[in-house]
One Martini backbone bead per residue (centre of mass of N, CA, C, O) as a GRO file, in nm:
protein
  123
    1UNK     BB    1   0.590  -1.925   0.424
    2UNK     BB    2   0.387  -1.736   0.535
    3UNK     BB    3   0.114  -1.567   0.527
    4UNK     BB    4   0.175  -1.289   0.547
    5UNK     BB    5   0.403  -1.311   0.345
    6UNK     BB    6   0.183  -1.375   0.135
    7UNK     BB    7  -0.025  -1.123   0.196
    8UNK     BB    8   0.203  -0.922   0.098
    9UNK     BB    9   0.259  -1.029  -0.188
   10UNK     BB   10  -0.030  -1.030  -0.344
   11UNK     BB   11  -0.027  -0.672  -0.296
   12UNK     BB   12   0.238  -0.635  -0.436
   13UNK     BB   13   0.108  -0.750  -0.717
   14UNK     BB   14  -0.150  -0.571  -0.744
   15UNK     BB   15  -0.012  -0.282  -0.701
   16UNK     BB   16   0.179  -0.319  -0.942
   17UNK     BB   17  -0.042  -0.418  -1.181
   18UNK     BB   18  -0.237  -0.167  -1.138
   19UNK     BB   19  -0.047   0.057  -1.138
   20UNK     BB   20   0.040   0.030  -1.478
   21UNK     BB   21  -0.250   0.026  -1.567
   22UNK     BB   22  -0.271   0.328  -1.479
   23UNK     BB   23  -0.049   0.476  -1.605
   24UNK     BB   24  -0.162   0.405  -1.913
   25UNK     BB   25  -0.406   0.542  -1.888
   26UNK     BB   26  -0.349   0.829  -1.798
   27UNK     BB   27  -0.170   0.852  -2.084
   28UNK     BB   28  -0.439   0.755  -2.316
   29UNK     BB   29  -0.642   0.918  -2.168
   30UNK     BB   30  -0.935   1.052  -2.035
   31UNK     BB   31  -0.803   1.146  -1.707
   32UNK     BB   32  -0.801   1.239  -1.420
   33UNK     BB   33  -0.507   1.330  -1.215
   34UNK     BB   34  -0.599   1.088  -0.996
   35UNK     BB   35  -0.490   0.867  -1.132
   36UNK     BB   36  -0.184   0.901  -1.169
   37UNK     BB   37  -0.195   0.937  -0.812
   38UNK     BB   38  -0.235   0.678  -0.778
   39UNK     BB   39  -0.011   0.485  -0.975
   40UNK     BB   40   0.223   0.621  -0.745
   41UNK     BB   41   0.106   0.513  -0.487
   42UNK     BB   42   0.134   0.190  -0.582
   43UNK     BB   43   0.438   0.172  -0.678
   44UNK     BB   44   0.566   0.244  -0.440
   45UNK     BB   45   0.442   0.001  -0.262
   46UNK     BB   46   0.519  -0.228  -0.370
   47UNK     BB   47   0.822  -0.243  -0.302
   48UNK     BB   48   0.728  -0.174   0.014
   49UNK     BB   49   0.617  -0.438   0.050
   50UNK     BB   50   0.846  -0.598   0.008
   51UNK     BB   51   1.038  -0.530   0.201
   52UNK     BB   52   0.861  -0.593   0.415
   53UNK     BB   53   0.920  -0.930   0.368
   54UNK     BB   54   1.253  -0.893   0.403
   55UNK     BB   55   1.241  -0.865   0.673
   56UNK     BB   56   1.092  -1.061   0.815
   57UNK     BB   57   1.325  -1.283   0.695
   58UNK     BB   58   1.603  -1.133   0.817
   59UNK     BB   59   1.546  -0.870   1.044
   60UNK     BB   60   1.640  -0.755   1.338
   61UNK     BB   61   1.269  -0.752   1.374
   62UNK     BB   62   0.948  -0.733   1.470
   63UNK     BB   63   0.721  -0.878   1.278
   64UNK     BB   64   0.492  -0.762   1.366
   65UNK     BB   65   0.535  -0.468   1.312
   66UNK     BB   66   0.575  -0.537   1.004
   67UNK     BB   67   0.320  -0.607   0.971
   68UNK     BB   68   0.138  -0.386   1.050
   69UNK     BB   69   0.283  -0.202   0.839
   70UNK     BB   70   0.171  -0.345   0.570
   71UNK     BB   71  -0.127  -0.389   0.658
   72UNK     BB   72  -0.124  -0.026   0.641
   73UNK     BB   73  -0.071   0.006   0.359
   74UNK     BB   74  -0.301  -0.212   0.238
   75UNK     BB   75  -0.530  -0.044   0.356
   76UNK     BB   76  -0.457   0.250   0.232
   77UNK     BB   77  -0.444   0.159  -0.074
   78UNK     BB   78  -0.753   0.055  -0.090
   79UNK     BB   79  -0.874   0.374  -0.003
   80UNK     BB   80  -0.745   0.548  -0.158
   81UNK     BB   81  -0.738   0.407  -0.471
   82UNK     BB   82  -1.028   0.356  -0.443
   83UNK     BB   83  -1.155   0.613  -0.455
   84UNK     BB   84  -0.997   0.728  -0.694
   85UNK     BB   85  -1.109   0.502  -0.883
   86UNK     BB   86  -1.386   0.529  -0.869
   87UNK     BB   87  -1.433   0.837  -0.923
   88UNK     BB   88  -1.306   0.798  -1.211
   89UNK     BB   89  -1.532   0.560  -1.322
   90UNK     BB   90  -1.815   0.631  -1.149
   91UNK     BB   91  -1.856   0.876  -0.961
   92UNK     BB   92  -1.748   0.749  -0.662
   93UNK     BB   93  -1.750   0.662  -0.337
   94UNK     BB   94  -1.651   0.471  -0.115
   95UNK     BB   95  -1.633   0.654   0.089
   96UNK     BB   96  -1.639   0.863   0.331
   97UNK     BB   97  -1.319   0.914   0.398
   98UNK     BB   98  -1.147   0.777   0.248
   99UNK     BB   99  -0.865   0.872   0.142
  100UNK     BB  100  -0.761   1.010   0.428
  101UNK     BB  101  -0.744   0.732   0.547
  102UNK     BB  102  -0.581   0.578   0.388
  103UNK     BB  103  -0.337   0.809   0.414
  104UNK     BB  104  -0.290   0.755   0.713
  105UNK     BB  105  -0.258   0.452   0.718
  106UNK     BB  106   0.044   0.481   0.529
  107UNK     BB  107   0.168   0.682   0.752
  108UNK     BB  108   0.153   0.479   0.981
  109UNK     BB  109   0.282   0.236   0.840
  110UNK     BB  110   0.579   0.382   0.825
  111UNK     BB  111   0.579   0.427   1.107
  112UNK     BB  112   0.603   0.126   1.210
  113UNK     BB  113   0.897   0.080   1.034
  114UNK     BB  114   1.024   0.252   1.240
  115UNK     BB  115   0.936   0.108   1.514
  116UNK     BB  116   1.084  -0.141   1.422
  117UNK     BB  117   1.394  -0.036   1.385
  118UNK     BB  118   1.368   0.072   1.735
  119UNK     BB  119   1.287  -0.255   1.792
  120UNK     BB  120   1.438  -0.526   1.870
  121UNK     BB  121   1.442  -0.860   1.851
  122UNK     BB  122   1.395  -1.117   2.048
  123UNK     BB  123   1.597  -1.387   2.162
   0.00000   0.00000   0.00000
């Protein structure tokens, strides 16, 4: 197993433990609607993380652009789901625009998915 798929393999472990933790405390505390959102949106990419680990390993598409497209979706988790939790725990922003870019960064990671599946890997 390479590193990035190691790299990718290890987010979607943590996306997924995390998302799971968010889910009982949203579900158990007073807690704002925004952990809530913060634990679907880490559920959702944890197996779409693992998704694209299965393609690296398979599918006849460019590793480079697949893991690209991981990277950025582990950068937009990053940044999305901690400014939700910190501003929801601390009542702090991770930085200012740190949600949006998050964001943006997880839909880039989608778009770069699309562009791996209509770019066949060279032979």
């Amino acid at each position: 197993m390479s590193i990035a798929e190691r790299f990718l393999l290890i987010f979607a472990g943590i996306a997924g433990a995390t998302g799971v933790a968010f889910s009982a405390m949203a579900a158990h505390g007073n807690y704002p609607d925004m952990l809530k959102t913060c634990a679907d949106i880490l559920l959702v990419h944890a197996p779409a993380l693992l998704g694209v680990v299965a393609l690296m390993r398979v599918a006849n598409t460019p590793r480079r652009l697949l893991f690209l497209a991981g990277f950025l979706l582990v950068l937009g988790l990053a940044f999305f789901c901690g400014d939700l939790a910190r501003r929801t725990f601390l009542g702090l922003r991770l930085f200012p625009m740190a949600a949006p870019v998050g964001g943006g960064a997880m839909i880039l990671g989608w778009v770069f998915l699309v562009l791996a599946a209509l770019m066949p890997r060279r032979l």
